[in-house]
C-alpha positions in Angstrom: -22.9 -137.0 -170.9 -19.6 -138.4 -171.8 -19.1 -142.1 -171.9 -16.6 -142.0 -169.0 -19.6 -140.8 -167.0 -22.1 -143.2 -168.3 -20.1 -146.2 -165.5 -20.4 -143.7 -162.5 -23.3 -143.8 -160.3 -26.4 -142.4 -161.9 -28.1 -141.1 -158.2 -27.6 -137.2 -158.2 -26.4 -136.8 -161.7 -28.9 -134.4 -163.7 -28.9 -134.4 -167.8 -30.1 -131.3 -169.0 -31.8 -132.2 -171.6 -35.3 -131.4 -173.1 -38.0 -134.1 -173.1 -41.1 -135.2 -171.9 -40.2 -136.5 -168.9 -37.7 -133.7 -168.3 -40.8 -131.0 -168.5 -42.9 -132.8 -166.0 -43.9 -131.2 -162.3 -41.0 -132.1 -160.1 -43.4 -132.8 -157.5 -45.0 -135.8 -160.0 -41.9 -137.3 -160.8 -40.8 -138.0 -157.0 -44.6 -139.1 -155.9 -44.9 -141.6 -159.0 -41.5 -142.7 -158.1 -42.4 -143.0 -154.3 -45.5 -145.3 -155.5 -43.1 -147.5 -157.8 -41.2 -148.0 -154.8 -43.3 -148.5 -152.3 -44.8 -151.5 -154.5 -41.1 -152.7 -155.3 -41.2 -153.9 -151.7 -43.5 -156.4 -151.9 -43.4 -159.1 -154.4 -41.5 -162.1 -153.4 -41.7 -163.7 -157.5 -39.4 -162.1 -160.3 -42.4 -161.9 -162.7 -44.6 -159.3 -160.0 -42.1 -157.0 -161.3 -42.4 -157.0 -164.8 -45.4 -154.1 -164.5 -43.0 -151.8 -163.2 -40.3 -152.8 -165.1 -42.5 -151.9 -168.3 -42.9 -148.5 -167.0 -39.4 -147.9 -166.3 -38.9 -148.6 -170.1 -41.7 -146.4 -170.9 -40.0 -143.6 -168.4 -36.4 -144.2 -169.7 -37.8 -143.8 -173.4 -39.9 -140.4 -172.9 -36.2 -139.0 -171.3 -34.6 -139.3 -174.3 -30.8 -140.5 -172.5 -28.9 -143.0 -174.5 -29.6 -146.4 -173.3 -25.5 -146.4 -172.0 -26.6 -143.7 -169.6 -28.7 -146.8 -167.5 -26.9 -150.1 -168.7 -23.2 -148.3 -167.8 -23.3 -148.8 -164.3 -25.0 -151.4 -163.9 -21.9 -154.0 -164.4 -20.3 -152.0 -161.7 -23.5 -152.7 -159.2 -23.0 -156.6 -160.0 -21.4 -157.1 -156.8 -23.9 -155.2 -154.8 -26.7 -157.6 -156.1 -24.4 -161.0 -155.9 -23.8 -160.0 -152.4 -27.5 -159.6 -152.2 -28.2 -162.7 -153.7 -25.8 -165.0 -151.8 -27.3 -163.5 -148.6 -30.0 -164.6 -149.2 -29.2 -168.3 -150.4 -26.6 -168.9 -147.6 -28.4 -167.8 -144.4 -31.8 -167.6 -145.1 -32.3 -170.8 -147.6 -35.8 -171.2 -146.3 -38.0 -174.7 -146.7 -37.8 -177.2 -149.8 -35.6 -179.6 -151.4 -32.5 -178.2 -152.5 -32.0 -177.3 -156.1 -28.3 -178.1 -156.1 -24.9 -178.0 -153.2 -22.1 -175.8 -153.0 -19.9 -177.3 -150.6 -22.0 -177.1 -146.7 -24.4 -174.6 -148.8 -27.6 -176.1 -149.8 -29.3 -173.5 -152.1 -33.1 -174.3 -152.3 -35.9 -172.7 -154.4 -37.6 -170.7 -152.1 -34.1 -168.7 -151.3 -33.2 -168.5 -155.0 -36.6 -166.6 -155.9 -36.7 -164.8 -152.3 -32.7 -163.5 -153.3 -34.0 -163.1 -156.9 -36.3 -160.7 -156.0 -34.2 -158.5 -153.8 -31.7 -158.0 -156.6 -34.4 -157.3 -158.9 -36.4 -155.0 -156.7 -32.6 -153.5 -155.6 -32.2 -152.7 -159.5 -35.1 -151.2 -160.3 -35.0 -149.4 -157.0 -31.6 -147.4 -158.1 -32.7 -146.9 -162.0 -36.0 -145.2 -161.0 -34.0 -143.2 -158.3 -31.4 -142.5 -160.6 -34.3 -141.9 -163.4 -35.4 -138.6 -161.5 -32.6 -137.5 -160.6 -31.4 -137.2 -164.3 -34.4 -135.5 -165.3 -34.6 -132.9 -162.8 -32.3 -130.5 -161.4 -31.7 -130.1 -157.8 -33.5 -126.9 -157.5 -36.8 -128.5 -158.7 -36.3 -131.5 -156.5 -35.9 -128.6 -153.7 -38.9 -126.6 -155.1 -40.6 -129.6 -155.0 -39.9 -131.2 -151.7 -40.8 -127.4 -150.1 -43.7 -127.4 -151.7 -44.8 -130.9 -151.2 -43.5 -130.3 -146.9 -45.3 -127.1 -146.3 -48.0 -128.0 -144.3 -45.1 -129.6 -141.9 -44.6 -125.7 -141.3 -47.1 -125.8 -139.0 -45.5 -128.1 -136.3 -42.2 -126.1 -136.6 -40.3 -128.3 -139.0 -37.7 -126.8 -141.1 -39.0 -127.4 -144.6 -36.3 -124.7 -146.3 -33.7 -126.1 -144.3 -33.9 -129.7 -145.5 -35.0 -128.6 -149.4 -31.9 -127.2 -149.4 -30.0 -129.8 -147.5 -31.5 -132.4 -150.2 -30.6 -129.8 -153.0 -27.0 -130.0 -151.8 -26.7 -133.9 -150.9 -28.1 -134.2 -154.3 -25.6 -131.9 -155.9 -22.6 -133.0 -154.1 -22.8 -136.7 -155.0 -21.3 -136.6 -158.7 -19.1 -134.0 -157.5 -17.4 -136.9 -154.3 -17.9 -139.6 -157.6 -16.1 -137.3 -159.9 -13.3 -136.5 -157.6 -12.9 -140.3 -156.6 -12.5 -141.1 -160.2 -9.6 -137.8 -160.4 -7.6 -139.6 -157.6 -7.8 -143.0 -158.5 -6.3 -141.9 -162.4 -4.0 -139.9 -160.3 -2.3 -142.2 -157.9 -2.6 -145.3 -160.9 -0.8 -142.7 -162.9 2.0 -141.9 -159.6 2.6 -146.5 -159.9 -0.3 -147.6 -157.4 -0.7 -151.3 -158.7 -4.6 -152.0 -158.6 -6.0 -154.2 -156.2 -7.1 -157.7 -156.6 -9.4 -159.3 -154.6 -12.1 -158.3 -151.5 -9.5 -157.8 -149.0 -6.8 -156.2 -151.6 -9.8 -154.0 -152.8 -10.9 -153.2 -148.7 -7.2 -152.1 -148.2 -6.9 -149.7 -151.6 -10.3 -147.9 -150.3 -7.9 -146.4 -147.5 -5.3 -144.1 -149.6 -8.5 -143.1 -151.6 -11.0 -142.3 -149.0 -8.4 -140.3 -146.9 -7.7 -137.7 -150.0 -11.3 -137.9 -150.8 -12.8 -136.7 -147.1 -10.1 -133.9 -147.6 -11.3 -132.4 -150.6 -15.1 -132.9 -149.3 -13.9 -130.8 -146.1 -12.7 -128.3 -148.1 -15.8 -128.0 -150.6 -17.4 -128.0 -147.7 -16.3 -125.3 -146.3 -16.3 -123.0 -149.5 -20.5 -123.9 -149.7 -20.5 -122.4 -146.1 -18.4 -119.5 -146.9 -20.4 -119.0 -150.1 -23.9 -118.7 -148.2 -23.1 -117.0 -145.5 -21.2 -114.1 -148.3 -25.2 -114.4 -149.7 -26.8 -113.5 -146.7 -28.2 -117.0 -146.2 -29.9 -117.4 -142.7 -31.3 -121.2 -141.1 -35.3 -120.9 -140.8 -35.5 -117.5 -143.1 -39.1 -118.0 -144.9 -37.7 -118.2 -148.8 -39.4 -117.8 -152.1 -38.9 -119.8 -155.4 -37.9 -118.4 -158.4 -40.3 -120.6 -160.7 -43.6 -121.7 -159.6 -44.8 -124.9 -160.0 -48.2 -125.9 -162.4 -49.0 -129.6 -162.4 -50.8 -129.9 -165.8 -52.3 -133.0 -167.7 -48.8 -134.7 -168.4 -48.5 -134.9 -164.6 -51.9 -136.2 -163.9 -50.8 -139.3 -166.7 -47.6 -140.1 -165.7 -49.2 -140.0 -162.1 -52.1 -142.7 -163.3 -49.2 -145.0 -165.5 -47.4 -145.1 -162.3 -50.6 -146.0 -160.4 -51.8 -148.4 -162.3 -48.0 -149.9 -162.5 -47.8 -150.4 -158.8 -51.2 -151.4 -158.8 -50.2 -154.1 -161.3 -47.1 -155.4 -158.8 -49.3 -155.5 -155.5 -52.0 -157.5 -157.4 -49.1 -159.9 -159.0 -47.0 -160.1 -155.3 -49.9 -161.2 -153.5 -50.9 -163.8 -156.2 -47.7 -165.2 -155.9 -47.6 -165.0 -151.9 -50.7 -166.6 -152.2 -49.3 -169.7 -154.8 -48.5 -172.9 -153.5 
């Protein structure tokens, strides 16, 4: 991965390259990160999220990426978390004496941690997300989520139909971040001055979304052509080309994960239950 693509958005991007994490069962990966998650929603303290934060470290170290490929993007999701952070100081500031004043704001501890812990849990959120994703290609994530779905065959669902769905949302976001970045060097390149500022940069998203909804029509359009030229049918049963084997590896990374969510519930409700 270049080091222009170490700033883009990690989510869909996969690394081919061979490590331990890289060889696990698809289907382990996305139900440890599920579990993560799921206990990412709970604390309310910065420190009930230092269990999963140790295995994201332990994760990000058994994928051997460069450490660029996870701290590159996140200066660029600064805003998203500031936003998150000042949301949660401004119109939810809660209880308590105030810690300090910005103008009418008074920001008070119980908002700080409460905002705190949404950027936090937001973070972590989008580098275990992002964390699969690089280590698994989008035809294991569809092998897996077939697989995992199959007894939702039973009441008619259309498991193939949304592996593949998945496979191709998956696929396509790099491509629309890719092709974003291609524009934006090409109309900076043609004298557009960059913007400055929220509203400057609301009113410079409008001569880059309109090219970039074009060229997602049209790529659009050549998927369709291309599966339909290969005979591709909605609801036909399919088969997959490599069958999965959940082994011993799987069955660890399935406890570590476990054990770290574990960890997180145990410290979110001590702290919920803290004066």
């Amino acid at each position: 991965m270049s080091a222009a693509h170490a700033h883009h958005l990690l989510l869909g991007r996969f690394v081919p390259i061979d490590s331990p994490l890289a060889r696990l069962d698809p289907r382990a990966k996305i139900l440890a990160a599920v579990l993560v998650l799921g206990a990412l929603l709970m604390p309310r303290s910065p420190i009930a999220f230092l269990p999963a934060l140790a295995l994201f470290l332990v994760a990000a170290r058994a994928s051997r990426l460069p450490a660029r490929v996870f701290l590159g993007p996140i200066p660029s999701l600064g805003w998203l978390l500031l936003v998150t952070l000042l949301f949660q100081v401004v119109f939810l500031p809660g209880a308590g004496e105030p810690l300090a004043t910005l103008g009418p704001v008074a920001i008070t501890e119980p908002a700080l941690v409460r905002g705190l812990s949404l950027s936090v849990a937001l973070l972590l959120t989008l580098l275990f997300a992002s964390l699969v994703t690089l280590t698994t290609s989008p035809i294991d994530v569809a092998d897996a989520l077939r697989a995992g779905l199959a007894p939702l065959r039973r009441l008619r669902v259309p498991v193939e139909d949304f592996a593949l769905l998945s496979m191709i949302a998956l696929r396509f976001v790099p491509t629309l971040v890719e092709e974003a970045e291609r524009i934006r060097k090409a109309q900076v390149a043609r004298g557009l001055r960059p913007a400055r500022g929220l509203l400057g940069g609301a009113r410079a998203l409008l001569p880059l979304l309109v090219p970039l909804l074009e060229g997602a029509f049209r790529k659009a359009d050549h998927l369709a052509v291309a599966l339909e030229a290969r005979g591709y049918a909605p609801g036909a049963p399919r088969v997959a080309y490599r069958a999965l084997r959940f082994r011993a590896a799987d069955a660890l990374a399935l406890t570590l994960a476990a054990l770290a969510a574990g960890a997180t519930a145990v410290l979110a409700l001590a702290s919920r239950g803290s004066p």
